[in-house]
C-alpha positions in Angstrom: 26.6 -12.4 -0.8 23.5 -12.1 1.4 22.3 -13.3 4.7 18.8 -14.1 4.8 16.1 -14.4 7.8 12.7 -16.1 6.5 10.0 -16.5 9.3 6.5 -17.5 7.6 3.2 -18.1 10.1 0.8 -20.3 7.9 -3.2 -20.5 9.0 -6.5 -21.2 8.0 -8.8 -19.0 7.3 -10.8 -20.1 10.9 -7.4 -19.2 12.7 -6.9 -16.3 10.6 -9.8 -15.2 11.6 -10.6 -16.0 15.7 -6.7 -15.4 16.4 -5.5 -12.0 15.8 -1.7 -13.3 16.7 -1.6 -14.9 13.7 -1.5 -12.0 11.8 1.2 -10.5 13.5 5.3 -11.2 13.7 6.9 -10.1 16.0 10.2 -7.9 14.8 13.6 -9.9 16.1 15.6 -8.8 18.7 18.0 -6.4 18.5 21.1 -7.1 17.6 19.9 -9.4 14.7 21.8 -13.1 14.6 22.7 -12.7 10.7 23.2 -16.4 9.2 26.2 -16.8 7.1 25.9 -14.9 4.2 25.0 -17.2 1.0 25.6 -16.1 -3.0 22.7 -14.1 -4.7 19.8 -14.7 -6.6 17.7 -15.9 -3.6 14.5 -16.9 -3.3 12.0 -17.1 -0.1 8.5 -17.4 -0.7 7.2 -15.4 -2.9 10.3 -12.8 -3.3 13.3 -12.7 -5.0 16.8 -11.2 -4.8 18.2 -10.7 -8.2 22.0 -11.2 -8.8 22.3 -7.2 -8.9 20.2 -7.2 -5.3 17.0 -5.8 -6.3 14.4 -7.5 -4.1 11.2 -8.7 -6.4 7.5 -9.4 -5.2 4.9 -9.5 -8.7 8.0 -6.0 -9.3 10.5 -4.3 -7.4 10.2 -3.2 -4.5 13.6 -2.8 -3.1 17.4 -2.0 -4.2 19.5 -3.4 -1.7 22.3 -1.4 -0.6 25.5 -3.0 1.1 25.2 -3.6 4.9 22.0 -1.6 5.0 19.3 -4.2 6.6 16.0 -4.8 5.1 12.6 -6.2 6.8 9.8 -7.4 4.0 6.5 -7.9 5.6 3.5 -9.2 3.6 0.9 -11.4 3.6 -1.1 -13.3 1.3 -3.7 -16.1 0.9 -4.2 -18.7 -1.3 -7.2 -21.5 -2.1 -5.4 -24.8 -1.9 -7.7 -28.1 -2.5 -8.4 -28.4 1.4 -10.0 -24.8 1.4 -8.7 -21.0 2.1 -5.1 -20.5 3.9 -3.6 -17.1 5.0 0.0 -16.5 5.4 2.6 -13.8 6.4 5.8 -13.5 5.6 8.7 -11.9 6.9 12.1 -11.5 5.5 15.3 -10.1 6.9 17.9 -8.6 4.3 21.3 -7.7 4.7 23.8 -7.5 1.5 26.9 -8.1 2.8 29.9 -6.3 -0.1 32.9 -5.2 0.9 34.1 -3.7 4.3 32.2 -4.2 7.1 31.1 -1.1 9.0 31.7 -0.9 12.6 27.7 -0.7 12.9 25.0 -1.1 10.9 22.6 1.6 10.2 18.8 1.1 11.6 16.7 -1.2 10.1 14.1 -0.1 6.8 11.1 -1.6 6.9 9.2 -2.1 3.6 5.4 -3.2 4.6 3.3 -5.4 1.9 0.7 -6.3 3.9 -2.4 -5.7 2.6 -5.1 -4.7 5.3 -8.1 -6.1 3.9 -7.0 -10.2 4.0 
């Protein structure tokens, strides 16, 4: 089981561009308000969880371990028939198999963002 956090800012190229803000996401607050956990393979966006929780974006860029928590940046863009959008993504993972500890350890961030969109 896995409890998953997708946040996703969506903007033209215009916005993309004149509003710095939109590239950015803020992290969530500390302590993080997991959802209920739901059963694995998952899919949000444009990554995947795999039933043996390896985290997939084009390959794999993660192995989830349990009740270690994940944040997935990246960003992407995409020509669409009403012209160029931008997007970023963020995605919170935590795989949650067998005992629960009494806390979690800090959160890894894994960074796709490329700096050039």
């Amino acid at each position: 089981m896995i409890s998953a956090i997708h946040r996703r800012i969506v903007s033209t190229k215009a916005e993309w561009r004149a509003d710095p803000a939109r590239r950015v996401i803020p992290p969530l607050p500390d302590p993080i308000p997991w959802p209920a956990p739901i059963p694995i393979p998952v899919s949000h966006g444009r990554i995947r969880v795999s039933a043996n929780a390896r985290v997939y974006r084009f390959r794999q860029i993660a192995q989830l371990r349990p009740w270690c928590p994940v944040r997935i940046l990246c960003n992407e863009r995409r020509a669409l028939e009403d012209g160029l959008w931008h997007a970023i993504e963020d995605l919170y993972l935590l795989l949650q198999t067998g005992p629960a500890p009494a806390e979690l350890p800090p959160l890894r961030l894994i960074d796709l963002r490329h700096p050039r969109l």
